[in-house]
Structures are given as structure tokens and as C-alpha cells.
C-alpha positions as CSV (number, residue, x, y, z in Angstrom):
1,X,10.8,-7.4,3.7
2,X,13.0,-6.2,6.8
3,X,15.8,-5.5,4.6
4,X,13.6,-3.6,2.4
5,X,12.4,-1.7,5.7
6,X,15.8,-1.1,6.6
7,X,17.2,0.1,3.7
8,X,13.9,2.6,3.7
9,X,13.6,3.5,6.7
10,X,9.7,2.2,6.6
11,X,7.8,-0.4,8.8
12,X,5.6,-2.8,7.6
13,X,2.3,-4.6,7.9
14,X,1.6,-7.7,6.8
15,X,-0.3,-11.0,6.8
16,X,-0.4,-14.5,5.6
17,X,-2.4,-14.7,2.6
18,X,-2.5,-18.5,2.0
19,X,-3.1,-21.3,3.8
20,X,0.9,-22.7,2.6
21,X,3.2,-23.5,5.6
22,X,4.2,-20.6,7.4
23,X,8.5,-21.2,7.4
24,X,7.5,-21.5,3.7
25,X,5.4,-18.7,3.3
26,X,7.8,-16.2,5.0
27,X,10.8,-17.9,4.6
28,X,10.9,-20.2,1.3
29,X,12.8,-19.1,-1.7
30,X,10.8,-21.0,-4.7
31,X,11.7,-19.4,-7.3
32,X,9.1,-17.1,-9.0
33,X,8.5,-15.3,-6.4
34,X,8.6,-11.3,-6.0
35,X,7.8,-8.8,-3.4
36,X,6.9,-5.5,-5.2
37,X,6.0,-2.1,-3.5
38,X,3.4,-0.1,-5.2
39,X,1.8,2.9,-4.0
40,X,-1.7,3.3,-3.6
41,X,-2.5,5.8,-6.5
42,X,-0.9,3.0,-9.0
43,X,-2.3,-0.3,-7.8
44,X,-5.3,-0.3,-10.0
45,X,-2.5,0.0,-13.0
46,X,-0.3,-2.8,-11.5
47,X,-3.2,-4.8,-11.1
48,X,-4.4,-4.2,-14.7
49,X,-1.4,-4.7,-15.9
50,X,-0.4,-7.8,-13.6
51,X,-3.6,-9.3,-15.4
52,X,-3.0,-8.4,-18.8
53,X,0.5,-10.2,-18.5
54,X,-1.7,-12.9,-17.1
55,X,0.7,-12.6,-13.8
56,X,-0.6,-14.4,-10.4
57,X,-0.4,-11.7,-7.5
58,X,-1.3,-11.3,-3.7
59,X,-1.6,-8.1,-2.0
60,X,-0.5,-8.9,1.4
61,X,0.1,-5.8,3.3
62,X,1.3,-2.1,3.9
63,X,4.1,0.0,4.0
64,X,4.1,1.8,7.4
65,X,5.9,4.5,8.7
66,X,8.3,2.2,11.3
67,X,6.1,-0.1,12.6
68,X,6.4,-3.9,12.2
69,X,3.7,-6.1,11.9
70,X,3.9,-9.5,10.4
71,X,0.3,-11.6,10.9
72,X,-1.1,-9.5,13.4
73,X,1.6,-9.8,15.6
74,X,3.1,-6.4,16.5
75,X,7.1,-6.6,16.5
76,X,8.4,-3.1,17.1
77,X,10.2,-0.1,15.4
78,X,12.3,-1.2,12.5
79,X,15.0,0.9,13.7
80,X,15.2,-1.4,16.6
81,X,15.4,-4.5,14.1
82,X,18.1,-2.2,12.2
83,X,21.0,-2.8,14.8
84,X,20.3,-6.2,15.1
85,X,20.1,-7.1,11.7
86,X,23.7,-5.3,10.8
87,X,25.5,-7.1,13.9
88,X,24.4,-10.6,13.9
89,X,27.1,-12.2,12.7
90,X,29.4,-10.0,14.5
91,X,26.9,-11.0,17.9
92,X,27.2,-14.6,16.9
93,X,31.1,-14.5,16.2
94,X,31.8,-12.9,20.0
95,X,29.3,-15.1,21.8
């Protein structure tokens, strides 16, 4: 999600929509698993089509216009998560 944010320039809102683990949830990298982005005039298609293909699917939040949100939980501008995203290893290499 952030680097989709990032790469965008978009926030995002979002929230748990099961009742798995949260490290899992947010952080696990099962395979099958897919973030998409679809705007509001098309989700009705996506859906449709989501079900035709007899795909499993979650909505689980919003594209925003900088704001991060991740289960209610208000986290800032994603410009502000931008810096610290590109120098962590550089951060973590000089301390």
C-alpha cells in the first residue's frame, strides 16, 4: 500500500476486514493475494466480473488524496512517509 501511495502521490484509508492476525493481515505474503485499485465508477464491473471468475474479494478501503489511515488510526501525510521510506537503509547503515 505505502509504496503504491508513494509512487502516486495518494494517501490511503483502510481497515482490517477479517478477523486473521493483524502482522498477517497487513504484513503476510501468502501467496494469492492482490491489492487492486478501482475507481468508484467501475467497481460494480470489477465486482461482476470478480464473481463471474468466481474470484474471492474484500473491499477494504479508499484512495485519499495524502492522508494515511490504516484501522482507524490516523498516520500522516504520505509525503512525510516518502522520505522515510527512501532512506531507511541508508538511516540504518549511518546509525
Amino acid at each position: 500500500l505505502l509504496e503504491s501511495a508513494i509512487s502516486g502521490n495518494k494517501g490511503f484509508e483502510v481497515a482490517q476486514g477479517t478477523s486473521m492476525r493483524k502482522d498477517a493481515y497487513w504484513f503476510g505474503e501468502a501467496q494469492s493475494r492482490v491489492l487492486v485499485s478501482v475507481s468508484e465508477a467501475k467497481i460494480g464491473s470489477f465486482e461482476k466480473l470478480a464473481k463471474k471468475l468466481k474470484l474471492s474479494f474484500l473491499q477494504i478501503g479508499t484512495v485519499t488524496s495524502q492522508y494515511i489511515s490504516v484501522d482507524n488510526e490516523k498516520l500522516g501525510e504520505v509525503r512525510s512517509w516518502t522520505n522515510l521510506y527512501n532512506t531507511a537503509i541508508e538511516e540504518k547503515i549511518n546509525n
